[in-house]
N, C-alpha and C positions, 0 to 999 in steps of 0.2 A: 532068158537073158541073163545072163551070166556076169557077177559083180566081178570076175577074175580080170573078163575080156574086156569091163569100163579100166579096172586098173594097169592091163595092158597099154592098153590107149593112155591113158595118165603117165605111166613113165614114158612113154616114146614120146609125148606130146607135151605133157607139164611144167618140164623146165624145175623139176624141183630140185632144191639141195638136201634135200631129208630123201631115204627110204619110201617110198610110196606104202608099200609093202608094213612099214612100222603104225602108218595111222589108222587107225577106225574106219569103219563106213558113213561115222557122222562127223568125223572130223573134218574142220573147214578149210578144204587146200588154199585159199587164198590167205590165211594165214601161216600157213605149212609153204608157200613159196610162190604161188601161181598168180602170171600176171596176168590181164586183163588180154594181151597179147597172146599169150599160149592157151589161154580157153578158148580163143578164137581154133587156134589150133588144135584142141582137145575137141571142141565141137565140130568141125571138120571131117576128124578122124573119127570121131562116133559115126557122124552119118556114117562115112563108109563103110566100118566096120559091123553095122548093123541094119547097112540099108534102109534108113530113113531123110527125113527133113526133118528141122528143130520147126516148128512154123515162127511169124514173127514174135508171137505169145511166149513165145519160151526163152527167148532171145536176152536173159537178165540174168544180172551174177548169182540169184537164188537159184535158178536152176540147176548151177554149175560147183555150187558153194563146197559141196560132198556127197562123195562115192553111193552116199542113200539117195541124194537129190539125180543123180544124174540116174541112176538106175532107176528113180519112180519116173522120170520122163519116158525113158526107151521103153518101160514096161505100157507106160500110155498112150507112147503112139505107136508100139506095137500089136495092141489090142485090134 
């Protein structure tokens, strides 16, 4: 699973006004720009792009918080 293909999905999806591309893997997009609105979006587009479901367990803005969080998800329900 590929951090490149989560940040793909973070700029088409994120709604940021920053670089995606300029923050970390622990950096917290919801302070970097991301509303509550576009991780709904963000989360969306992972499913598709990775063929899964978030279950309802995942469904919190820690999952979502940064580019480490959301790849430890897909890595787990990838397994």
């Amino acid at each position: 699973m590929s951090k490149e293909k989560i940040r793909q999905v973070l700029k088409e999806q994120g709604k940021f006004s920053t670089d995606i591309d300029s923050l970390s893997d622990d950096a917290d997009l919801y302070e970097a720009g991301m509303t509550s609105h576009a991780s709904v979006n963000v989360m969306l587009a992972l499913e598709d792009a990775f063929d899964l479901e978030f279950p309802d367990r995942m469904l919190k803005r820690s999952v979502f918080e940064s580019i480490n969080a959301i790849h430890a998800a897909v890595e787990e329900l990838s397994a």
